[in-house]
Each structure stands twice: as structure tokens, then as C-alpha cells.
C-alpha positions as CSV (number, residue, x, y, z in Angstrom):
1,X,-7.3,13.3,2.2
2,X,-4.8,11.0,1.5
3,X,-3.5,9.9,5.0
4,X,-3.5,6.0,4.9
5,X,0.1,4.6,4.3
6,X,0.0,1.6,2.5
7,X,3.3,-0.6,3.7
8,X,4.1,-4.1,2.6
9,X,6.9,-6.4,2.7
10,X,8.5,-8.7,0.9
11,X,10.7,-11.9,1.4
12,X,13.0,-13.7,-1.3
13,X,11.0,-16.6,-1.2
14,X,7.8,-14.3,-2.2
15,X,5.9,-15.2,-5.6
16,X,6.9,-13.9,-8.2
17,X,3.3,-12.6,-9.1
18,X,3.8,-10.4,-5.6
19,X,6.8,-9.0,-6.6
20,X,4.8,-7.2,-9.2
21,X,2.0,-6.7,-7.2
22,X,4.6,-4.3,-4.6
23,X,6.1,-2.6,-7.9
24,X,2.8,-1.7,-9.1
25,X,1.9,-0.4,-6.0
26,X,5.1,1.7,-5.5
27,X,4.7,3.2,-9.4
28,X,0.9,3.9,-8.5
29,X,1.2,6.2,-5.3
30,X,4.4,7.0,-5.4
31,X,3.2,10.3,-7.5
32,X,1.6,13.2,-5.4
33,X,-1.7,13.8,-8.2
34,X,-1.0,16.4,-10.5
35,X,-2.9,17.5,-13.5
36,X,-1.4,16.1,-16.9
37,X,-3.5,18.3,-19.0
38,X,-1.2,20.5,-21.1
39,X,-2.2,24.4,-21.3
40,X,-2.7,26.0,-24.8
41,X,0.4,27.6,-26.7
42,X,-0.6,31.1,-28.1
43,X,-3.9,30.8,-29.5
44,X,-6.8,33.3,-30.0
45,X,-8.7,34.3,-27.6
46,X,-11.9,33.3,-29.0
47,X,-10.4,30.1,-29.6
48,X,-9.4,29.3,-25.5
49,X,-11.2,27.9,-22.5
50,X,-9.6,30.0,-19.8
51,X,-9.9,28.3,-16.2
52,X,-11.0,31.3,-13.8
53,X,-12.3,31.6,-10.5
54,X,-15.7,34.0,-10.4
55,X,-16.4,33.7,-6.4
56,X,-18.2,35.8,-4.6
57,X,-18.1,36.2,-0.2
58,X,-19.5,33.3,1.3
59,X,-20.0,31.2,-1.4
60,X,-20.6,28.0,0.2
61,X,-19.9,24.5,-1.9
62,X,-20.5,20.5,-0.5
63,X,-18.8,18.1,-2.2
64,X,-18.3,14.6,-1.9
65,X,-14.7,13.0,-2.0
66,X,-14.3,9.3,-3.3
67,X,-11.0,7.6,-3.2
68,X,-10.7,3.7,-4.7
69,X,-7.6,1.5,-4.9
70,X,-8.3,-2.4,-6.9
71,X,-6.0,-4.6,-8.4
72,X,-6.6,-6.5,-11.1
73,X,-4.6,-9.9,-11.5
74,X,-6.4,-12.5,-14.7
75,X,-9.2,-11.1,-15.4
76,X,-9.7,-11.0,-10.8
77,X,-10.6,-7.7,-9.0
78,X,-9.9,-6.9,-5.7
79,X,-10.6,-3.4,-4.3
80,X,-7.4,-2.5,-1.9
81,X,-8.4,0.6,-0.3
82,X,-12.3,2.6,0.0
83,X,-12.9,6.1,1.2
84,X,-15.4,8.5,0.9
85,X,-15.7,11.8,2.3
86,X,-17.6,14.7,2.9
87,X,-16.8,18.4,3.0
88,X,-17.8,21.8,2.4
89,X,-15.9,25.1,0.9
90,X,-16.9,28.2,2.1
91,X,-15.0,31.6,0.5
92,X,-14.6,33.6,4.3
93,X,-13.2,36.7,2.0
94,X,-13.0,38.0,-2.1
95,X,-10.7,41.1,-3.0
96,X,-8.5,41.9,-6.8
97,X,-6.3,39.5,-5.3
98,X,-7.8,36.1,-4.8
99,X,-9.7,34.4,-2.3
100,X,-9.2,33.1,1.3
101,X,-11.6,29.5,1.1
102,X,-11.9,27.7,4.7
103,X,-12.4,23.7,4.2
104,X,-14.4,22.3,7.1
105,X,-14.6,18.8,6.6
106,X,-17.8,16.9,7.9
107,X,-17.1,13.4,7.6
108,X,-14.8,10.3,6.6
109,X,-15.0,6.9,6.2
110,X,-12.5,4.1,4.5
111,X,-12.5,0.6,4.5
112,X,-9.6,-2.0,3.5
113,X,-9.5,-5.9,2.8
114,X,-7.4,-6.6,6.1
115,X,-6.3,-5.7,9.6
116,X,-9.8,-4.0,10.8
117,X,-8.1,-3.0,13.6
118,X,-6.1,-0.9,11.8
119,X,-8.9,0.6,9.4
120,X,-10.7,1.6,12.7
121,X,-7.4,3.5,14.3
122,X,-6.9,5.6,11.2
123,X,-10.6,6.3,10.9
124,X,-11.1,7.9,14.5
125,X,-7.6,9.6,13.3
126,X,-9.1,10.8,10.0
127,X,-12.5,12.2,11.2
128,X,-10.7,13.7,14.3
129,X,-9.5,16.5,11.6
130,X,-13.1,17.4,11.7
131,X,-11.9,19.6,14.1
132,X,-9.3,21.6,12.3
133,X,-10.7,23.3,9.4
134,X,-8.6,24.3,6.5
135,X,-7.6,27.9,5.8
136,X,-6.1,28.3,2.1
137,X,-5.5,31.2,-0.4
138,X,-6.0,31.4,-3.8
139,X,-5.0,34.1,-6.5
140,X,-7.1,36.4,-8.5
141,X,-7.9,33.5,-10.8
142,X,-8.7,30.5,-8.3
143,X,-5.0,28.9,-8.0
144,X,-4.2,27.9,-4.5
145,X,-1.2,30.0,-3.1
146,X,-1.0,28.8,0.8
147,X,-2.6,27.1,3.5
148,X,-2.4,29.9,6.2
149,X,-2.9,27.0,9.0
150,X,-0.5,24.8,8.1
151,X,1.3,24.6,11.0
152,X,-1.7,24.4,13.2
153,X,-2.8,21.1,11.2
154,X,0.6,20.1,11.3
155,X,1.0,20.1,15.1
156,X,-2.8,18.6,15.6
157,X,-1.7,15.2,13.3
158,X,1.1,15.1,14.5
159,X,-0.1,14.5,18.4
160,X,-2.9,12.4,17.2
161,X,-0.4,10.2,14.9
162,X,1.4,9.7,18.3
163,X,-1.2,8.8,19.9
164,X,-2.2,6.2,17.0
165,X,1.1,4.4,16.9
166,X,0.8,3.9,20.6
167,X,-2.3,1.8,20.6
168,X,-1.7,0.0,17.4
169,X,1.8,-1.4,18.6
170,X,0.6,-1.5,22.0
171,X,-2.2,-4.2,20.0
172,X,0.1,-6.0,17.4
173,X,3.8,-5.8,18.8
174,X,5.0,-8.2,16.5
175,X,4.9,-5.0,13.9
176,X,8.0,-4.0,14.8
177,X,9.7,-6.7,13.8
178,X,8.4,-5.7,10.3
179,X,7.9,-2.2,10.4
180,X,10.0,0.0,13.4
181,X,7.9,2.0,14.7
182,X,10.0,5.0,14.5
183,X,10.4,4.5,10.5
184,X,6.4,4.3,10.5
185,X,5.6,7.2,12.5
186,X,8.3,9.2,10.6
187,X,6.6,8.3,7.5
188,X,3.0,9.0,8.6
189,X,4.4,13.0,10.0
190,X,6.3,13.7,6.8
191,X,2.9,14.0,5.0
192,X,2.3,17.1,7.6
193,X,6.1,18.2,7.7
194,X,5.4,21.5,6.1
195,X,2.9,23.5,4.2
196,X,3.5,22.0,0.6
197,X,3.0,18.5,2.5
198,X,0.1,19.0,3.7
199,X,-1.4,20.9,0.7
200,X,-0.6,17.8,-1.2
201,X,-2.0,15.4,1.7
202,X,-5.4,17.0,0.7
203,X,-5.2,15.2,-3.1
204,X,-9.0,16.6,-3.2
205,X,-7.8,20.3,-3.5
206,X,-5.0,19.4,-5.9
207,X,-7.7,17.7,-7.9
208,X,-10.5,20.7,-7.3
209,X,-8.0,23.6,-8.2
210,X,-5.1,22.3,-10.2
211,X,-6.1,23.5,-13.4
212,X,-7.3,27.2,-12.2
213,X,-5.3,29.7,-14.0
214,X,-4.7,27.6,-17.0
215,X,-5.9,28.4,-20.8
216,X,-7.1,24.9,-23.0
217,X,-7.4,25.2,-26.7
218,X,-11.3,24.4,-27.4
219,X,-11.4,21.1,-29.8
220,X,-8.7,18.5,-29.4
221,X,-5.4,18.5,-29.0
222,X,-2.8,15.8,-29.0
223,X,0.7,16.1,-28.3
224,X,4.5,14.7,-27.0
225,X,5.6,16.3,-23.4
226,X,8.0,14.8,-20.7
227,X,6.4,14.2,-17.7
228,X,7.0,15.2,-14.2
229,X,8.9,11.9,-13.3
230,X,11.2,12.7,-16.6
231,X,9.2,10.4,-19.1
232,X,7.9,10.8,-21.8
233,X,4.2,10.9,-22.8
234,X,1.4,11.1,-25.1
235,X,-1.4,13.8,-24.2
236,X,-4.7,13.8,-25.8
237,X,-6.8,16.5,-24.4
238,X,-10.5,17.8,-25.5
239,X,-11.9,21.2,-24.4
240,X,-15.8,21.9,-24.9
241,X,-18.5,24.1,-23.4
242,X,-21.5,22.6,-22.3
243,X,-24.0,22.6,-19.9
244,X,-22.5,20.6,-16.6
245,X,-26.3,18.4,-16.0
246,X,-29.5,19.7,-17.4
247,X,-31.1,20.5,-14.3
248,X,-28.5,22.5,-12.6
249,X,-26.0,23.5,-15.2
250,X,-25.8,26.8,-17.3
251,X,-24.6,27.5,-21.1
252,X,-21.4,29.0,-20.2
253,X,-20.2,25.2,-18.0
254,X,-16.8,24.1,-19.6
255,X,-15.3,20.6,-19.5
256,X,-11.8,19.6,-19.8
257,X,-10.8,15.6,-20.5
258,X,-7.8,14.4,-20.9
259,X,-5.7,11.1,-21.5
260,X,-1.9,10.6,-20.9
261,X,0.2,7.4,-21.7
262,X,3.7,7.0,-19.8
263,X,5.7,4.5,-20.1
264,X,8.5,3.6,-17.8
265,X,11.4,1.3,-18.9
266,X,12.0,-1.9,-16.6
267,X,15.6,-1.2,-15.4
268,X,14.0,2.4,-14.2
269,X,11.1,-0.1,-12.5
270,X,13.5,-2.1,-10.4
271,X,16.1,0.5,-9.5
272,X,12.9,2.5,-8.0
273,X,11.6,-0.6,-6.1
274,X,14.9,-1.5,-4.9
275,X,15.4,2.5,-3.4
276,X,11.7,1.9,-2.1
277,X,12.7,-1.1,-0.4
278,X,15.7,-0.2,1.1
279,X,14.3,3.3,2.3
280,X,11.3,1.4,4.3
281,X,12.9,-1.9,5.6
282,X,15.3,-2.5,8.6
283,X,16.6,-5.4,6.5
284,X,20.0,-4.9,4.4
285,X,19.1,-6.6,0.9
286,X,21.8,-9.0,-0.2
287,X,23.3,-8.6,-3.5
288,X,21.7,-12.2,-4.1
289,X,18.4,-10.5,-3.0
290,X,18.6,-7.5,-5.3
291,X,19.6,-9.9,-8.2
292,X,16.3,-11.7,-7.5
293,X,14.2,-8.6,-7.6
294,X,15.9,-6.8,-10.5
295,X,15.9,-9.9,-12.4
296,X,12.0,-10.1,-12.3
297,X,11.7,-7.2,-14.2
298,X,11.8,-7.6,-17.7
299,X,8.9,-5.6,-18.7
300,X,8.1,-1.5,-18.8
301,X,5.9,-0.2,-16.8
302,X,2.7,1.3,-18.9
303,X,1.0,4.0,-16.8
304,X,-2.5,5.9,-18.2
305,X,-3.6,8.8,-16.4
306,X,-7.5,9.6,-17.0
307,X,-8.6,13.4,-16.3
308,X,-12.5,14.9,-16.4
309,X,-13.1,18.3,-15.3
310,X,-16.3,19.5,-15.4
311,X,-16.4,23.2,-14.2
312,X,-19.4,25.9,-13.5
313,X,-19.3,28.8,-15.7
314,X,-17.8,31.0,-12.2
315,X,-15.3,28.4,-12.1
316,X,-16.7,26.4,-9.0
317,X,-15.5,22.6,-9.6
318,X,-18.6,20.4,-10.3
319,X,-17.8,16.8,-11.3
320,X,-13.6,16.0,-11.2
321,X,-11.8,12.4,-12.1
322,X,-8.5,11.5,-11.9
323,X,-7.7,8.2,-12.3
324,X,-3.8,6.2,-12.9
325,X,-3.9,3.1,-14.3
326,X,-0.3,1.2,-14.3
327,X,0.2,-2.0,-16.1
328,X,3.1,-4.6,-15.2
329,X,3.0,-7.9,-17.1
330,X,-0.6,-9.8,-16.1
331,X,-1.2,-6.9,-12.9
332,X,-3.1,-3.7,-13.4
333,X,-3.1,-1.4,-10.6
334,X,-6.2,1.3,-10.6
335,X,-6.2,4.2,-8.3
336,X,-9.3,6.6,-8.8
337,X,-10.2,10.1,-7.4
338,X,-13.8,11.6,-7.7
339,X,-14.8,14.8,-6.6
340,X,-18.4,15.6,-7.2
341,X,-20.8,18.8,-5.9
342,X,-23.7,17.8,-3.8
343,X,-25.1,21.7,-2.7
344,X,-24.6,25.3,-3.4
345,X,-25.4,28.8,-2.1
346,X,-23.8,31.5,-4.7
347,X,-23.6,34.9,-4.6
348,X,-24.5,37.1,-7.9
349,X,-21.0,37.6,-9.1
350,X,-20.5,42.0,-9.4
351,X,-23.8,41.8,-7.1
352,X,-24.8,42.5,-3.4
353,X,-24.3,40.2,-1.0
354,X,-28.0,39.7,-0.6
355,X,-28.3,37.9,-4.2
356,X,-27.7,34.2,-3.8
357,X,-28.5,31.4,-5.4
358,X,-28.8,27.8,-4.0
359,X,-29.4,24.4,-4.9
360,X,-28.5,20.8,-3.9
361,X,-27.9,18.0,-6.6
């Protein structure tokens, strides 16, 4: 889950090689993921990879969750954010209409270059959500529809977020002269404001389930599209069966890759960055100020999204990527998302509930 906010700020004296640096930033996780695959026009059906979830009652998944932030300045790597979860998905009922699927998370850990103290807050924060499972729904064919609990989660974050911001300013009140606390806080809850928040929050499940329902024209494909920020992109997309590993795949495993190229013209850059800015900081900006910013952009934006979705044959997620790669002069921002199975206990799909199968990777 997504719930580390990443502020920074910036002064006019700030090097120019840091201005980027907060741009590329902004342009990186200012997106909610979202798959950029495109779905097939009419096609055959012989000809289609359909994206379908075969569950059965207490089917019961792990999966492990790896989240990575680096930035790359000449040829110089430095990895920003770490975390690496652990979860299980458990199908609590199956009928014609889809599936209620309970996430009980197990365990969470992140790391950061700096401010350990606050790393350590937001961890306690982060695996204290162990104890507030996950209730969602999903349609006939695996696409979520709503997270039943919402405002249950909501309300839990919400005190323990409270609780947070009182011992970290209570630790470092010179913050507020950066940061008030009531713009942080209000930041940190409007990722739990409602039940489309917080179904985003979990980026793992948007990762897991965003292309259920879909149909993928087996080969390769390559087309033009406008993306969901309103610019345009190239898609290049390959559909395959295949078996997922040798040991513990099947025939009938499918995998879906995919490559999108966005680029996003520099006056579009610095107007964004400016309305970032002014959103997060107390301070006014000068017109001098915004001059100074604007004026430091005098290149586009490139941004590559990288997709791999390796699925079961029953349409259980096995192996997921989603990576965004955004380019600004000599910076290169790389934010990557891996989801990958570590056990199973099936049931025989149109079986009794006494026919299971089970394996760990």
C-alpha cells in the first residue's frame, strides 16, 4: 500500500539540478497506477486472450508486494523509497455474480535514505493495518467493484494518522515551519477520504486486478491512444500463452506485456509543478519566483510505462510489473511495482469443495 507521502521543498536559491529532481518527482507519483495496456477491437474469438476470474470458495493466494523508488542523476543511482510487503487473498464467497476476496495483510516493511525517525512512525502506522483486513467485491469476471469496509479502514487510518502527526511534530517542531501540520495531515487522510481513495491507496490490487474483464489480441499489437492525463502515447502490447514457470505453471497460463511512451510538453511540466507547489506550501510564490521555476523548463517530459502480467490459466495473478520511468534533461525518475505469488490452496474449479490443490513457490 501506497501510504508514505513524499513532501519536499524548494527555495529560489535551490540548484537548478533539484528543480528537476522535484518535477520528476511530481510527474512520477502524481498518477494513481493504472493499466496502459489497450483491450482488443473486435477480433475473433479464437484469436483473443480474455482476462477471467475462475475462483472457487476459499481459494487462498500469498503474495509478496515490492515497491522501489531510485533516481538516477549521471550515470548515479540512488534508491529513494523501499518496501516490501506481505499478504494473503482469500475468496470468503463465489456465486454468477462475482466474488467477495478478504485481504489480510501479514506484514510491511519500508526503508528511506533520510529521517529514520520518520521511516520508523510510518512503519508501526503501516503494519498496524494488519489489523483491518480488507473486504472487496469483484464481478463475475474478476474486476473489483467495492471495498465493502471502506469506511471502517477509513476511520482506523484516520485515528492512527492522528496519532502519528502527534509524535512526529511533538519530535521535529521545526516541521511546521515547512510543512503545517494541518496541510500534512489533510494530505495523509485524503488517501482514505472515501472508497475509490482507499481502493487506489492499495496500488497492489490495482496492479493484481486491473486488467480482469479485458480481451488482448494474441501476437503484437502497436498503436496511438491518448492517455489518461490527455497525452498522447505509443502502445506496444504482446499477448502469448505460456506456461507461467515450469514447475508450477500449466498450458493454459497467459501473459500480457506491454510498453507505453508519453511525452509531456515543458510548458505543461512547469504549469503542473507550479499548481503542486502552491497547493502544498504556506509560502505565496513571487511572480519573480515562478519566473525562476517556469524558466528552468525547457525540455518535455518523456515518461515509459513498463507492464508484465503473468496470469494462471483460472485467472489468479502470478508474477505482475508496473514500472514508470520519467525522463527530464540529465534526471531519470524509476518507480517499480512487483507483485509476485509465493503459495496456493485452489479449489477444482465446477468441483466439490473437498478438491484443492496447493503449492508454495
Amino acid at each position: 500500500m501506497n501510504k508514505f507521502v513524499l513532501l519536499q521543498t524548494f527555495s529560489k536559491k535551490a540548484k537548478m539540478k533539484n528543480i528537476y529532481t522535484l518535477l520528476l518527482l511530481f510527474i512520477a507519483f502524481s498518477a494513481n497506477v493504472s493499466a496502459q495496456v489497450q483491450t482488443a477491437e473486435a477480433s475473433s474469438a479464437d484469436s483473443l486472450i480474455n482476462v477471467i476470474a475462475y475462483f472457487c470458495k476459499n481459494d487462498t493466494m500469498g503474495y509478496n508486494f515490492q515497491h522501489v523508488k531510485m533516481k538516477v542523476v549521471d550515470n548515479d543511482t540512488t534508491v529513494n523509497y523501499y518496501s516490501e510487503s506481505e499478504f494473503r487473498l482469500i475468496v470468503r464467497d463465489s456465486t454468477s455474480q462475482g466474488y467477495k476476496i478478504e485481504l489480510q495483510p501479514i506484514s510491511h516493511h519500508f526503508e528511506t535514505p533520510e529521517d529514520t525517525v520518520m521511516t520508523q512512525m510510518m512503519e508501526k502506522l503501516i503494519n498496524s493495518l494488519g489489523d483491518v483486513p480488507l473486504i472487496f467485491t469483484t464481478d463475475e469476471l474478476g474486476t473489483i467493484q467495492h471495498v465493502e469496509n471502506w469506511r471502517e479502514v477509513r476511520d482506523f487510518t484516520r485515528k492512527a494518522s492522528k496519532a502519528l502527526m502527534d509524535s512526529l511534530y511533538a519530535l521535529k517542531p521545526e516541521m511546521e515551519q515547512a510543512i503545517a501540520r494541518q496541510r500534512f495531515e489533510a494530505a495523509l487522510n485524503m488517501q482514505f477520504a472515501n472508497e475509490k481513495a482507499i481502493l487506489e491507496s492499495y496500488e497492489e490490487l490495482t496492479i493484481m486486478f486491473g486488467v480482469h474483464g479485458k480481451a488482448f489480441k494474441i501476437g503484437k499489437t502497436e498503436g496511438d491512444y491518448i492517455s489518461d492525463q490527455g497525452y498522447p502515447q505509443h502502445v506496444t502490447c504482446v499477448a502469448s500463452y505460456g506456461k507461467t514457470s515450469e514447475d508450477a505453471g500449466f498450458d493454459d497460463d497467459y501473459y500480457l506485456n506491454s510498453v507505453s511512451e508519453i511525452t509531456i510538453p515543458a510548458k505543461d511540466v512547469g504549469n503542473l509543478m507550479l499548481d503542486q507547489v502552491n497547493m502544498m506550501s504556506e509560502h505565496k510564490m513571487t511572480e519573480e519566483e515562478q519566473k525562476v521555476m517556469t524558466s528552468a523548463i525547457d525540455e518535455d517530459a518523456k515518461v515509459s510505462i513498463v507492464e508484465g502480467y503473468d496470469m494462471f490459466f483460472n485467472g489468479w495473478p502470478c508474477d505482475m510489473e508496473y514500472d514508470k520511468i520519467t525522463d527530464l534533461k540529465n534526471v531519470r525518475n524509476m518507480e517499480i511495482h512487483r507483485v509476485q505469488w509465493t503459495s496456493r490452496v485452489w479449489g477444482i474449479y465446477g468441483g466439490s469443495d473437498e478438491q484443492q490443490d496447493g503449492v508454495s513457490m
